[in-house]
mmCIF file of the N, C-alpha and C atoms, coordinates in Angstrom:
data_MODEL
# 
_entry.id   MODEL 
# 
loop_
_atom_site.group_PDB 
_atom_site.id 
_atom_site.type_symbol 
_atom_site.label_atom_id 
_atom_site.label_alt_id 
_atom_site.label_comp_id 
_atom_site.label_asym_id 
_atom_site.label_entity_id 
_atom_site.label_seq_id 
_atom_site.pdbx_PDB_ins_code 
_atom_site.Cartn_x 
_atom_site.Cartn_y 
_atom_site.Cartn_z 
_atom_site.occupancy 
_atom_site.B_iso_or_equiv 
_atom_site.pdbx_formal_charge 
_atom_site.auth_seq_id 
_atom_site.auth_comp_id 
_atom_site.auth_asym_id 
_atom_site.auth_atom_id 
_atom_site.pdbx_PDB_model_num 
ATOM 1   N N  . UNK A 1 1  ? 16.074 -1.550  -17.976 1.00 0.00 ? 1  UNK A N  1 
ATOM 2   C CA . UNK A 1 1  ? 16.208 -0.461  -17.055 1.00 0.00 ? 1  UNK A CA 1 
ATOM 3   C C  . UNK A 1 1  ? 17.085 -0.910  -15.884 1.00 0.00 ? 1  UNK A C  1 
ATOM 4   N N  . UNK A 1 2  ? 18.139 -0.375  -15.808 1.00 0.00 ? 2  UNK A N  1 
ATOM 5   C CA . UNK A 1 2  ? 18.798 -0.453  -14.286 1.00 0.00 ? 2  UNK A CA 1 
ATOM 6   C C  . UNK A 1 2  ? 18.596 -0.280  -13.139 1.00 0.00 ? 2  UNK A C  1 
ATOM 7   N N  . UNK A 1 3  ? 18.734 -1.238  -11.626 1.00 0.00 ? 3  UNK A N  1 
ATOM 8   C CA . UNK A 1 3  ? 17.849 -1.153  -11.174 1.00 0.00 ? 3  UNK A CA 1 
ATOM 9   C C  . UNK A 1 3  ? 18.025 -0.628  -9.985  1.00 0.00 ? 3  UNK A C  1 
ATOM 10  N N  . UNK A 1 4  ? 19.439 0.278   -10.081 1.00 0.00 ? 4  UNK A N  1 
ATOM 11  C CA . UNK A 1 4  ? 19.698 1.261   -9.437  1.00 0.00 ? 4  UNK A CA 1 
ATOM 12  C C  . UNK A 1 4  ? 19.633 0.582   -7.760  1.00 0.00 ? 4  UNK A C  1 
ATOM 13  N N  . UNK A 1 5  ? 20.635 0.059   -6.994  1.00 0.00 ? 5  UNK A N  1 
ATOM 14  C CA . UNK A 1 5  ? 20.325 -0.417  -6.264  1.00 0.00 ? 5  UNK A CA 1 
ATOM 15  C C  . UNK A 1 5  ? 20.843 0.492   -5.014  1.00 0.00 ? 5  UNK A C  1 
ATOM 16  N N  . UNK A 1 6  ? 20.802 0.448   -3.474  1.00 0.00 ? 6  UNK A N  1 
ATOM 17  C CA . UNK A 1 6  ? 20.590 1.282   -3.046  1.00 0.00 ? 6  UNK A CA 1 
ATOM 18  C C  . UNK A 1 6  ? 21.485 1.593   -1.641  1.00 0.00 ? 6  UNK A C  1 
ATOM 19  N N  . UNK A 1 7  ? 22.861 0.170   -1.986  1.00 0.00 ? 7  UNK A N  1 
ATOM 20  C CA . UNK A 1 7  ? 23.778 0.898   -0.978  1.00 0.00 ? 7  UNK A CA 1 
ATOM 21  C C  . UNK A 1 7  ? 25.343 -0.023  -2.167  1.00 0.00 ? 7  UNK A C  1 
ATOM 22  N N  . UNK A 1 8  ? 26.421 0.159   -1.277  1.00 0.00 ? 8  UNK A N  1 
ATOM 23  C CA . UNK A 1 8  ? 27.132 -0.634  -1.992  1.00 0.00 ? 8  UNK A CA 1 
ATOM 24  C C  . UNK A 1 8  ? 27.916 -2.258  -1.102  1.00 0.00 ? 8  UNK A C  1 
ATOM 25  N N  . UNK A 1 9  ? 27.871 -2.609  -2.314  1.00 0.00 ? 9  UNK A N  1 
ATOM 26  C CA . UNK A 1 9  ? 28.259 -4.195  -1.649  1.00 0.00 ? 9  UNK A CA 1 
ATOM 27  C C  . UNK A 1 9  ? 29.152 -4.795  -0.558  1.00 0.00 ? 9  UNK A C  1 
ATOM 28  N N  . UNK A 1 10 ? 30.315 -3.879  -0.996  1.00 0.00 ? 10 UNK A N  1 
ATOM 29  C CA . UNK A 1 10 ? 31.559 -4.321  0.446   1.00 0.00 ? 10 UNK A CA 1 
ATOM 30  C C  . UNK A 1 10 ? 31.143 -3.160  1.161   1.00 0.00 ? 10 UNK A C  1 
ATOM 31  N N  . UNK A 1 11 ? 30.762 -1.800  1.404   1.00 0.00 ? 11 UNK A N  1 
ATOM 32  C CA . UNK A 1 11 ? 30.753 -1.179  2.920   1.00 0.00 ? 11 UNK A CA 1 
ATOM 33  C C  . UNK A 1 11 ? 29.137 -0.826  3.346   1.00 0.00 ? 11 UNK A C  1 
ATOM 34  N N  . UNK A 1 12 ? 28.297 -1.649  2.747   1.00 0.00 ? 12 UNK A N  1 
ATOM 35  C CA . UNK A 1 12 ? 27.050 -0.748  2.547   1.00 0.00 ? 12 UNK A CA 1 
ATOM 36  C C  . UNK A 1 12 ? 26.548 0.343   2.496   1.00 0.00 ? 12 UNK A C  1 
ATOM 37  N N  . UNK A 1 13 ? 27.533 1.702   2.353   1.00 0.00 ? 13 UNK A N  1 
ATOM 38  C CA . UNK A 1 13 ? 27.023 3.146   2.622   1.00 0.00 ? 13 UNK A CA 1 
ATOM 39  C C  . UNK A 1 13 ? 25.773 3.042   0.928   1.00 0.00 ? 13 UNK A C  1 
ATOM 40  N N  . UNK A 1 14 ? 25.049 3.894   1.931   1.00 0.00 ? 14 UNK A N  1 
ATOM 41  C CA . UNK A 1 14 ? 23.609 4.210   0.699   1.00 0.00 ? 14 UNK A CA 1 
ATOM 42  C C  . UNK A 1 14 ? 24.474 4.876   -0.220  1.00 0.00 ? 14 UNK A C  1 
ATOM 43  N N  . UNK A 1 15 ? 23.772 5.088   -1.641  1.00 0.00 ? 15 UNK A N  1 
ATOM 44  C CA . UNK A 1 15 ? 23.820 5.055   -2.771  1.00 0.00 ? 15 UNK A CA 1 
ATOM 45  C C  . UNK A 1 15 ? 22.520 5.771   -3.143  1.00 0.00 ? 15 UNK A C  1 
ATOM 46  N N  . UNK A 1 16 ? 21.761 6.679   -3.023  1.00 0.00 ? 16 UNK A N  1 
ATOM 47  C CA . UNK A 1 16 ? 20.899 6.872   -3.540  1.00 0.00 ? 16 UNK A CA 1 
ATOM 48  C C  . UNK A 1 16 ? 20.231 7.219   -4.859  1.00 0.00 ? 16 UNK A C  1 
ATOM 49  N N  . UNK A 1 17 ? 19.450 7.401   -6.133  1.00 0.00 ? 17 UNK A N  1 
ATOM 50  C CA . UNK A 1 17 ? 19.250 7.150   -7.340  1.00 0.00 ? 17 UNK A CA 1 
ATOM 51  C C  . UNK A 1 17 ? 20.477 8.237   -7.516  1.00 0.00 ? 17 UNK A C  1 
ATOM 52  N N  . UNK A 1 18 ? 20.728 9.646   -7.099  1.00 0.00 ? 18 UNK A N  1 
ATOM 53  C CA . UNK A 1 18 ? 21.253 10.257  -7.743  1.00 0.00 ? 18 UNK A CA 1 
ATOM 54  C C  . UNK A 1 18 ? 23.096 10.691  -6.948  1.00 0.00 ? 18 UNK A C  1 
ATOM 55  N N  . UNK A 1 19 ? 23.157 9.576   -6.583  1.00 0.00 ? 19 UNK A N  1 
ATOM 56  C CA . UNK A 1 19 ? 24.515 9.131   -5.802  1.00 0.00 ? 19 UNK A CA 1 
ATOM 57  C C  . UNK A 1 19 ? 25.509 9.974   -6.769  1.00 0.00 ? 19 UNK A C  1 
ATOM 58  N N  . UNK A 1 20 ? 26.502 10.479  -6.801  1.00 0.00 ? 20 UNK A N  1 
ATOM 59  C CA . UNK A 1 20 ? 27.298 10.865  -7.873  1.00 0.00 ? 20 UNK A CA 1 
ATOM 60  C C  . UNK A 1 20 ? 29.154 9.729   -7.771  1.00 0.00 ? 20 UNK A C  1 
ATOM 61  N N  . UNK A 1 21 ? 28.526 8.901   -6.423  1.00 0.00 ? 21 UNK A N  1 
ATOM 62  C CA . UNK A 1 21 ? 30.203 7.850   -6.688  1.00 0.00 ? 21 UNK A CA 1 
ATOM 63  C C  . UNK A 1 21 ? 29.484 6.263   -6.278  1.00 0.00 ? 21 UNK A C  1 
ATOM 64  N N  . UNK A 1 22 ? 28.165 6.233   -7.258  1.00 0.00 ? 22 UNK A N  1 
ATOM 65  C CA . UNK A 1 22 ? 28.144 5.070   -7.436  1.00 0.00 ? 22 UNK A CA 1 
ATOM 66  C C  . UNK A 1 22 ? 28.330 4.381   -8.440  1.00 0.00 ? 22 UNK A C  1 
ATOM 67  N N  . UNK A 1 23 ? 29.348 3.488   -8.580  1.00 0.00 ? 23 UNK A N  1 
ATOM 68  C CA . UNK A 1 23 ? 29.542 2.591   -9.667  1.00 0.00 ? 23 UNK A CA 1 
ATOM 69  C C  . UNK A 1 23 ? 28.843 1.046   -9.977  1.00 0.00 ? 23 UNK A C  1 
ATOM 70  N N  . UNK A 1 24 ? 28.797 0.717   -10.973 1.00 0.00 ? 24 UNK A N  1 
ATOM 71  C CA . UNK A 1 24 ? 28.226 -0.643  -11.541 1.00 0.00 ? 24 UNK A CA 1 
ATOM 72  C C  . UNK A 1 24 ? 29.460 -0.606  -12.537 1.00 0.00 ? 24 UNK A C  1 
ATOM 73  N N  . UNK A 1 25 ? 28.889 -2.416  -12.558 1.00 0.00 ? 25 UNK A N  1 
ATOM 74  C CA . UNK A 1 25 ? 29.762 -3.533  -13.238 1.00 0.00 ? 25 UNK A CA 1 
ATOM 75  C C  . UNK A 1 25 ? 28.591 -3.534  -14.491 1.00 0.00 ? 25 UNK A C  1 
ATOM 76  N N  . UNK A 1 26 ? 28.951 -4.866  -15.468 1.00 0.00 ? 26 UNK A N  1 
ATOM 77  C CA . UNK A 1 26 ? 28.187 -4.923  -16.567 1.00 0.00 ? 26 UNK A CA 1 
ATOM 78  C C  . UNK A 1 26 ? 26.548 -6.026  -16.133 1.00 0.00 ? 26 UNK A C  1 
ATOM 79  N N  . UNK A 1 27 ? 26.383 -6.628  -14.743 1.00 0.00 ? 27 UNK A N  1 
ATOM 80  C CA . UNK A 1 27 ? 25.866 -7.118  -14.317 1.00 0.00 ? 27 UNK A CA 1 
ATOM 81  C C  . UNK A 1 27 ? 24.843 -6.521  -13.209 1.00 0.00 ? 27 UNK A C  1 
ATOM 82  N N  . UNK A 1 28 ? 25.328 -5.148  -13.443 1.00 0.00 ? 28 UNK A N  1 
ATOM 83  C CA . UNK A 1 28 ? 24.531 -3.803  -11.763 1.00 0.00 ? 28 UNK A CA 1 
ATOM 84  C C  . UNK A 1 28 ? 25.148 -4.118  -10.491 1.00 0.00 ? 28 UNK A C  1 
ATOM 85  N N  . UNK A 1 29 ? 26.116 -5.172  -10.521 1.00 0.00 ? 29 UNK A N  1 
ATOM 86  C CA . UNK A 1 29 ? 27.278 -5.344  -9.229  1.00 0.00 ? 29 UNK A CA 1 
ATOM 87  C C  . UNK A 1 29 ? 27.362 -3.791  -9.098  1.00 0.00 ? 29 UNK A C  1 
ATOM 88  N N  . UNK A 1 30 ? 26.945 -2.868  -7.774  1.00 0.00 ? 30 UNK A N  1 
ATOM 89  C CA . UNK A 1 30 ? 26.651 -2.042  -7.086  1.00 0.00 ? 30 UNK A CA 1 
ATOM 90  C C  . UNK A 1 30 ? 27.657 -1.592  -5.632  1.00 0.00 ? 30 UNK A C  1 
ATOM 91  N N  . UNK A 1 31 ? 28.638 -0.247  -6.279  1.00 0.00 ? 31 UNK A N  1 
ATOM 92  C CA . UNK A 1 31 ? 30.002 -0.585  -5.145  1.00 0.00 ? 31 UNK A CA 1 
ATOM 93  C C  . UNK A 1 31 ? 29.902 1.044   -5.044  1.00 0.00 ? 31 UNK A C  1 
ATOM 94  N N  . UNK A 1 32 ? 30.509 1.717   -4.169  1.00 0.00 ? 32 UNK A N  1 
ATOM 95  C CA . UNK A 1 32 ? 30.688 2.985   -4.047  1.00 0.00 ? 32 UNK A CA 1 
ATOM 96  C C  . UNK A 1 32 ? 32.316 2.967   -4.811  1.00 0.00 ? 32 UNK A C  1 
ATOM 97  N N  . UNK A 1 33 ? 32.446 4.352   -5.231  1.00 0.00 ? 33 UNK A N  1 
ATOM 98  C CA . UNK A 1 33 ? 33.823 4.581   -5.718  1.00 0.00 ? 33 UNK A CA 1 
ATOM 99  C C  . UNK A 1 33 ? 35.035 4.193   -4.890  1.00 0.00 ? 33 UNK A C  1 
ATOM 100 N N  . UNK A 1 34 ? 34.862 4.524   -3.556  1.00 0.00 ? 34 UNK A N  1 
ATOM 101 C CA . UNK A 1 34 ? 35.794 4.477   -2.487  1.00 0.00 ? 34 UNK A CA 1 
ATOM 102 C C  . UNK A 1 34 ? 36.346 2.794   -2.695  1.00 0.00 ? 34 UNK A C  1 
ATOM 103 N N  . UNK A 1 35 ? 35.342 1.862   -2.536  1.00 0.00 ? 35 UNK A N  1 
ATOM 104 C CA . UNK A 1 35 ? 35.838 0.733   -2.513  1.00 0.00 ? 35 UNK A CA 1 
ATOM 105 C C  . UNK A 1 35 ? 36.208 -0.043  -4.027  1.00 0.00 ? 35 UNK A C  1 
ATOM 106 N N  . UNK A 1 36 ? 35.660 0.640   -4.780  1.00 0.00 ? 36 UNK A N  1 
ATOM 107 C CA . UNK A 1 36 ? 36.136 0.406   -6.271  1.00 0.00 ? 36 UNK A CA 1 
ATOM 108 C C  . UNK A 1 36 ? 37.721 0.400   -6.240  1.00 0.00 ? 36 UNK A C  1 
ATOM 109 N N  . UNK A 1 37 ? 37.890 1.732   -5.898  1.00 0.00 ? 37 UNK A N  1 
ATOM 110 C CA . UNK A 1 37 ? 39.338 2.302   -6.201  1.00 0.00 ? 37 UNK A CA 1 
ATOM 111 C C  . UNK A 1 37 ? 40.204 1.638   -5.197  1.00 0.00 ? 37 UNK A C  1 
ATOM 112 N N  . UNK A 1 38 ? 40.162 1.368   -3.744  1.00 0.00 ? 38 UNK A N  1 
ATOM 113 C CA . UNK A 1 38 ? 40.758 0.746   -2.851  1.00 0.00 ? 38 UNK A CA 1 
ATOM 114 C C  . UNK A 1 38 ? 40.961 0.021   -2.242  1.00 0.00 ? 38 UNK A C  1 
ATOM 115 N N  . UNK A 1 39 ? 39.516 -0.963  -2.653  1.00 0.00 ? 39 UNK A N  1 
ATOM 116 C CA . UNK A 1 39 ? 39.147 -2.228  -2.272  1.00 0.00 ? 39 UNK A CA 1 
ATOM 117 C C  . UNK A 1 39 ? 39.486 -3.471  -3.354  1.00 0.00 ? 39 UNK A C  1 
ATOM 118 N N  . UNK A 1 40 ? 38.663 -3.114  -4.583  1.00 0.00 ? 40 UNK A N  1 
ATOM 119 C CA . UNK A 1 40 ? 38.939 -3.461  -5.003  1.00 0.00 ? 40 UNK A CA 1 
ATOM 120 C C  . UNK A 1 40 ? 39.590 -3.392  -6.123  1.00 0.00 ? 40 UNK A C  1 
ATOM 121 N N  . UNK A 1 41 ? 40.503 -2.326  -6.554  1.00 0.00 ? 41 UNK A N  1 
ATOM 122 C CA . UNK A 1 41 ? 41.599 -2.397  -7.442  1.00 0.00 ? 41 UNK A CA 1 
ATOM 123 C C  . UNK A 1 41 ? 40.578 -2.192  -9.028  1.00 0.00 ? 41 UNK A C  1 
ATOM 124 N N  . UNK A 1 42 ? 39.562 -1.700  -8.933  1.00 0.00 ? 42 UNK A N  1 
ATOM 125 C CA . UNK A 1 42 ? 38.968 -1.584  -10.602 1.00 0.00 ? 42 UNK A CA 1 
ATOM 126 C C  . UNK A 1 42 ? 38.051 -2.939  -10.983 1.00 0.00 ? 42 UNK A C  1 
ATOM 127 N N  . UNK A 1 43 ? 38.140 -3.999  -10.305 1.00 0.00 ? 43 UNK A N  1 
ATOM 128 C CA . UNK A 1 43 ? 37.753 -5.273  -11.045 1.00 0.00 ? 43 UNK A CA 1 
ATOM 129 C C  . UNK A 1 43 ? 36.340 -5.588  -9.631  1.00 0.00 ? 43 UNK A C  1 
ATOM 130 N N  . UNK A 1 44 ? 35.501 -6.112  -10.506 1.00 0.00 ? 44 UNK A N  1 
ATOM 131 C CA . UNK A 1 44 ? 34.271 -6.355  -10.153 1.00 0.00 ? 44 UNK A CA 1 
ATOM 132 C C  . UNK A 1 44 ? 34.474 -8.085  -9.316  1.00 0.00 ? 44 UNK A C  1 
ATOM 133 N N  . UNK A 1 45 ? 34.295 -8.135  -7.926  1.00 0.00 ? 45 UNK A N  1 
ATOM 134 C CA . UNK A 1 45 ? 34.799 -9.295  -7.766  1.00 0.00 ? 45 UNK A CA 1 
ATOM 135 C C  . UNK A 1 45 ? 33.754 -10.277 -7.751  1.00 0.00 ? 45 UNK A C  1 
ATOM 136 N N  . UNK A 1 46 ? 32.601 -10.207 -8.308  1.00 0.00 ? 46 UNK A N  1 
ATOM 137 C CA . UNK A 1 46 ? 31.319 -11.648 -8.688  1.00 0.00 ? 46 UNK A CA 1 
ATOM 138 C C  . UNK A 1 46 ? 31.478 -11.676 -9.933  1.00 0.00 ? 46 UNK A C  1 
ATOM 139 N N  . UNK A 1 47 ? 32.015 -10.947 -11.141 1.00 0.00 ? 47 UNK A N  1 
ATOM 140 C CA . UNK A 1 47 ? 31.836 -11.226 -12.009 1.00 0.00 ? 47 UNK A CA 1 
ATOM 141 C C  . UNK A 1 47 ? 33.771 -11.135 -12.974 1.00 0.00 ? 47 UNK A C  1 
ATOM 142 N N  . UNK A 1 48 ? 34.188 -10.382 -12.333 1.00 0.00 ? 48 UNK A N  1 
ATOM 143 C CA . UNK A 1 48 ? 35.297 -10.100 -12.675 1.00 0.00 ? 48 UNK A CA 1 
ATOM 144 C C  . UNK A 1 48 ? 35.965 -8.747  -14.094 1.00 0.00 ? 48 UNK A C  1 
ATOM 145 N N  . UNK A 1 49 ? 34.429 -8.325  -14.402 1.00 0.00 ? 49 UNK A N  1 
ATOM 146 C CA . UNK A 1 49 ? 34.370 -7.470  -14.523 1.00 0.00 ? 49 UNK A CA 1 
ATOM 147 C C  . UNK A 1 49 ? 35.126 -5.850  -14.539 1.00 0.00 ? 49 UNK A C  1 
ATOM 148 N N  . UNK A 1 50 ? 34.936 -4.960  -14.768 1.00 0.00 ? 50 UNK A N  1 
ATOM 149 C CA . UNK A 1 50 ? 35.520 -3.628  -14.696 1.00 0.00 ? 50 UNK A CA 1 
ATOM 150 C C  . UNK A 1 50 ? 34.190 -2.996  -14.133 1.00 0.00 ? 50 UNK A C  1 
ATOM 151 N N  . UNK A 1 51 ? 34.186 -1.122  -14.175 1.00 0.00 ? 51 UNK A N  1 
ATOM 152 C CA . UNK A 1 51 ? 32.968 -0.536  -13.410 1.00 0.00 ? 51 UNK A CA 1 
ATOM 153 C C  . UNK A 1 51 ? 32.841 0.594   -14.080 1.00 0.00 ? 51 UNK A C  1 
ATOM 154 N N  . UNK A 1 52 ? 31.808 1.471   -14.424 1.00 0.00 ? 52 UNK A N  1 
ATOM 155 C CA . UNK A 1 52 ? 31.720 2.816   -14.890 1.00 0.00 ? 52 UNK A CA 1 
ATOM 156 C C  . UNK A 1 52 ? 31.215 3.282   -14.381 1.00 0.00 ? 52 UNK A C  1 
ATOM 157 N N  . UNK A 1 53 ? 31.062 4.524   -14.105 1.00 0.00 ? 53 UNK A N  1 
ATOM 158 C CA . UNK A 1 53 ? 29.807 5.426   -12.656 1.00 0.00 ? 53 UNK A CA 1 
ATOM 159 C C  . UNK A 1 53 ? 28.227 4.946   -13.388 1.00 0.00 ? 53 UNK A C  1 
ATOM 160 N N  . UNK A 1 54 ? 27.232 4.760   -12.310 1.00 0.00 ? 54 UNK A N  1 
ATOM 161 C CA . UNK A 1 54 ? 26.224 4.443   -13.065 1.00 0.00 ? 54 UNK A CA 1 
ATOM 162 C C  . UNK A 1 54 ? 25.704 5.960   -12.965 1.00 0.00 ? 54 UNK A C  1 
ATOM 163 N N  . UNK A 1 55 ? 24.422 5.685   -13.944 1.00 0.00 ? 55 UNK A N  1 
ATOM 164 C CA . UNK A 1 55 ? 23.824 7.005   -14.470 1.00 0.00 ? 55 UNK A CA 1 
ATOM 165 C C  . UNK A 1 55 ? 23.063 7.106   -13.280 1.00 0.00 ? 55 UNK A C  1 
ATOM 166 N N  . UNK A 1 56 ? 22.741 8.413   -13.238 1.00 0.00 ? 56 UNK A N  1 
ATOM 167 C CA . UNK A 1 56 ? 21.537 8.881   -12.749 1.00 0.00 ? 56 UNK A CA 1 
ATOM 168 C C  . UNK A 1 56 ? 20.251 9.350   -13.350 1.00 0.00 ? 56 UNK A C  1 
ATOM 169 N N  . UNK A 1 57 ? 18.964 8.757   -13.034 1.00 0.00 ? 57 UNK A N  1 
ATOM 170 C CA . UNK A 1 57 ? 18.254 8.386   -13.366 1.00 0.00 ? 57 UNK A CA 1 
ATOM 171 C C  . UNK A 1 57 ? 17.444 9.712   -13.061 1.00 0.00 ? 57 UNK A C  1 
ATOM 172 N N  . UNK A 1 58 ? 16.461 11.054  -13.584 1.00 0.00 ? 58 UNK A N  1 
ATOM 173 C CA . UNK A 1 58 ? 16.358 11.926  -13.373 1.00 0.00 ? 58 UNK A CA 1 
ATOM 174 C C  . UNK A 1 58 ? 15.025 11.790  -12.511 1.00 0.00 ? 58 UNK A C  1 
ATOM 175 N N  . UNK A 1 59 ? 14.726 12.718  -11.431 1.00 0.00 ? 59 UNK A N  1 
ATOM 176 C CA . UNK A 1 59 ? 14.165 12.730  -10.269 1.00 0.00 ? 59 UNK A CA 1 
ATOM 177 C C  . UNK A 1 59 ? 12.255 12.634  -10.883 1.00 0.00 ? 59 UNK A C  1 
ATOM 178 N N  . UNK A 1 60 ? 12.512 12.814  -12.200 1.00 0.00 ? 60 UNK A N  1 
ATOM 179 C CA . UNK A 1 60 ? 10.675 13.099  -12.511 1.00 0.00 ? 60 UNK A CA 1 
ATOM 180 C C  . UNK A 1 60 ? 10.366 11.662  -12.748 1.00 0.00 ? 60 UNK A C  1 
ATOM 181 N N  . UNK A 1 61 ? 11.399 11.025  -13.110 1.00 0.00 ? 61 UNK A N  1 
ATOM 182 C CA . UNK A 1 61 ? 11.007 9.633   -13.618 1.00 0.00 ? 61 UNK A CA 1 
ATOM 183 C C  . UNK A 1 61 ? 11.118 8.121   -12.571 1.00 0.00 ? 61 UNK A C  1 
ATOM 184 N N  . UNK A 1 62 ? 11.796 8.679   -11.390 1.00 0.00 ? 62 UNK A N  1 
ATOM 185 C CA . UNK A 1 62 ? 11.656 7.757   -10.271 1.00 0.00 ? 62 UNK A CA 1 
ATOM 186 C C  . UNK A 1 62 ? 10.403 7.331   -9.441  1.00 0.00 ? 62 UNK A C  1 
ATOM 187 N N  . UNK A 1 63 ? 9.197  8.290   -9.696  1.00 0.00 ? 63 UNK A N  1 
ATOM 188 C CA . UNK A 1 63 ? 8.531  7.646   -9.272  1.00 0.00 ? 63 UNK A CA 1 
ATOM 189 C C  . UNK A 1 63 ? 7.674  6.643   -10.091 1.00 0.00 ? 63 UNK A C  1 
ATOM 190 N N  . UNK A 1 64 ? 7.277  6.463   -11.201 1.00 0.00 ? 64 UNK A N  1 
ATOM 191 C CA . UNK A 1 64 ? 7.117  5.378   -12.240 1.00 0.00 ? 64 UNK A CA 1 
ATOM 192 C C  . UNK A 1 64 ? 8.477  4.490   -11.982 1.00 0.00 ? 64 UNK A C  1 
ATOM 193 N N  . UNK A 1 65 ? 9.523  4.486   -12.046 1.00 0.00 ? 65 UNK A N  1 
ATOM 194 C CA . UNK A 1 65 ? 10.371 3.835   -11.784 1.00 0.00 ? 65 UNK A CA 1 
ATOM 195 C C  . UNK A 1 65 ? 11.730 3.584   -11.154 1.00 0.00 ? 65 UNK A C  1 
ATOM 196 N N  . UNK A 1 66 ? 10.486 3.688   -9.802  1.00 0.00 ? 66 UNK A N  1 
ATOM 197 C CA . UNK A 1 66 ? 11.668 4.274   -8.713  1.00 0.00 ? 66 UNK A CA 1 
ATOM 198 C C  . UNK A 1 66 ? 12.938 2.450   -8.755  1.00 0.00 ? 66 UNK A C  1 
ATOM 199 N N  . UNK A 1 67 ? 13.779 3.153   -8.202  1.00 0.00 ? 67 UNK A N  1 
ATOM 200 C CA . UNK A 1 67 ? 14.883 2.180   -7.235  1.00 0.00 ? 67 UNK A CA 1 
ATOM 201 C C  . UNK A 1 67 ? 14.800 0.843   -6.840  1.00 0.00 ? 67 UNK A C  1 
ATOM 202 N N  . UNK A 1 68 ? 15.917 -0.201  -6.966  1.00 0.00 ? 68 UNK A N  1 
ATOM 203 C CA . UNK A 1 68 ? 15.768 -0.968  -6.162  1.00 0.00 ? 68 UNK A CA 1 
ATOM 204 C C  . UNK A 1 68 ? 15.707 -0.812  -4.346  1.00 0.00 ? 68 UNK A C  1 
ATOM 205 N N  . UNK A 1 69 ? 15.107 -1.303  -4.060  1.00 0.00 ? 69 UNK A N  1 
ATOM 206 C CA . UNK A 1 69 ? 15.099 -1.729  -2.033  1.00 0.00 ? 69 UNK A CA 1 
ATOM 207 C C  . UNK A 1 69 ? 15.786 -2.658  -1.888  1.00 0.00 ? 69 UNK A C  1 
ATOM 208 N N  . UNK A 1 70 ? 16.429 -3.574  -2.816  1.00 0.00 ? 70 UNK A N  1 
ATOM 209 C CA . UNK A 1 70 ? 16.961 -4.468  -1.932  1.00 0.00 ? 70 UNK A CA 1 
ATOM 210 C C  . UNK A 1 70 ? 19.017 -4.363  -1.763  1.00 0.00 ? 70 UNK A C  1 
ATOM 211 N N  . UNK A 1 71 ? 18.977 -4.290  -0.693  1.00 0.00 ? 71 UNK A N  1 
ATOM 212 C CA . UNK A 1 71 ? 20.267 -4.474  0.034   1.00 0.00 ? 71 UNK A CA 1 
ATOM 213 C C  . UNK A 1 71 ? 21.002 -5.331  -0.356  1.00 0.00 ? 71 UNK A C  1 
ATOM 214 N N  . UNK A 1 72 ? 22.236 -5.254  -1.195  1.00 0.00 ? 72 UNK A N  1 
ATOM 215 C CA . UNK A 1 72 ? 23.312 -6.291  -1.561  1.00 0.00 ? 72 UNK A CA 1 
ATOM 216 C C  . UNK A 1 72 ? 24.639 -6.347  -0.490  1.00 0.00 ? 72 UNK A C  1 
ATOM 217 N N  . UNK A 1 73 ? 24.577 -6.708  0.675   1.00 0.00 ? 73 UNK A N  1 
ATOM 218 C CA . UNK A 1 73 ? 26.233 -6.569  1.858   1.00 0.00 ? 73 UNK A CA 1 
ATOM 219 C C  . UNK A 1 73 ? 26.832 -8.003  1.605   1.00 0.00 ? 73 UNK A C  1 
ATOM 220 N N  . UNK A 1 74 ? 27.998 -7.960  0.918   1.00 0.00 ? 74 UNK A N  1 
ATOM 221 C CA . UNK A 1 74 ? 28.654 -9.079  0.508   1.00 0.00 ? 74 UNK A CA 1 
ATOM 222 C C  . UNK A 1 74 ? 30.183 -9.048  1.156   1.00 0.00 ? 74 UNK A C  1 
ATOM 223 N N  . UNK A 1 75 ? 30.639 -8.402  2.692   1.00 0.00 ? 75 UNK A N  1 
ATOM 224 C CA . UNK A 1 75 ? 31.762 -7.591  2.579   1.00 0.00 ? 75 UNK A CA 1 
ATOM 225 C C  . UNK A 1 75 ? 32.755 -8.850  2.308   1.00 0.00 ? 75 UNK A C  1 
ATOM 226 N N  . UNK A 1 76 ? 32.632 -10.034 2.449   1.00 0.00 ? 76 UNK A N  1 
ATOM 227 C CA . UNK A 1 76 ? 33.572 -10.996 2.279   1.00 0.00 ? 76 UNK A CA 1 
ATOM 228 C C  . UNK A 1 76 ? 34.249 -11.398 1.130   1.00 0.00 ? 76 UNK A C  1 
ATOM 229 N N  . UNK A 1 77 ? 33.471 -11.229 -0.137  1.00 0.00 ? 77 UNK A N  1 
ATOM 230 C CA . UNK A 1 77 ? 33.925 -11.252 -1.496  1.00 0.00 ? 77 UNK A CA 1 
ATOM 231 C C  . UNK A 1 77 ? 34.213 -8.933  -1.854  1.00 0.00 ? 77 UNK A C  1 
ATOM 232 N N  . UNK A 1 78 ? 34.732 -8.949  -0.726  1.00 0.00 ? 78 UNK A N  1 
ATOM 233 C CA . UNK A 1 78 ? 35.685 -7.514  -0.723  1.00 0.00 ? 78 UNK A CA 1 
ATOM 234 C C  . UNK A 1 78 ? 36.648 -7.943  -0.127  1.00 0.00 ? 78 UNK A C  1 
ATOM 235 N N  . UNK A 1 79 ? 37.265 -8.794  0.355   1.00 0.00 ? 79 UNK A N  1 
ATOM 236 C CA . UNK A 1 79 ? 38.554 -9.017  1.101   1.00 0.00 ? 79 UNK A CA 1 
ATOM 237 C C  . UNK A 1 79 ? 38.443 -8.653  2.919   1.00 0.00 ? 79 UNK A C  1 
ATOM 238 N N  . UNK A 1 80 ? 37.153 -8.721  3.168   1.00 0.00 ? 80 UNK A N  1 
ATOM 239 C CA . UNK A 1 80 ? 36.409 -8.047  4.697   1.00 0.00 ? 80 UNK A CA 1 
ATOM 240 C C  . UNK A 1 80 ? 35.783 -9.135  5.077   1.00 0.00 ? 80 UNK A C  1 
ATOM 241 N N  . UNK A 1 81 ? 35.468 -9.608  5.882   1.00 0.00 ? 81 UNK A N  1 
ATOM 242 C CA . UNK A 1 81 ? 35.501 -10.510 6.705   1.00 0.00 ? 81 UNK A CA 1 
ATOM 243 C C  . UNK A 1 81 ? 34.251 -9.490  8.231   1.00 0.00 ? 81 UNK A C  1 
# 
């Protein structure tokens, strides 16, 4: 199960389960579209990777298995400092 995490890595804007421009890598590396497309050029930069929109996970089934809580802010492996 994916673990749907709950902002994105280089700008932290939330992401919530049913985000419609959140993307994952093949690892759940967790990025908003914005920085996919402009940050980082398509490629997943911890794994090197590519990204597909992740799914959304339907609202009856989040509470059995809701979301990750934990916060991934990595803006430095985004070219941010």
């Amino acid at each position: 199960m994916l673990e749907l995490r709950p902002s994105c890595e280089c700008c932290d804007k939330d992401l919530p389960p049913a985000a419609a421009d959140a993307m994952i890598c093949t690892f759940e590396c967790t990025f908003c579209r914005d920085c996919v497309e402009n940050r980082l050029g398509g490629i997943c930069p911890n794994c090197g990777g590519n990204f597909a929109l992740r799914p959304v996970r339907p609202a009856g089934k989040l509470v059995n298995n809701p979301p990750s809580r934990q916060r991934v802010f990595n803006p430095q492996g985004c070219g941010r400092t």
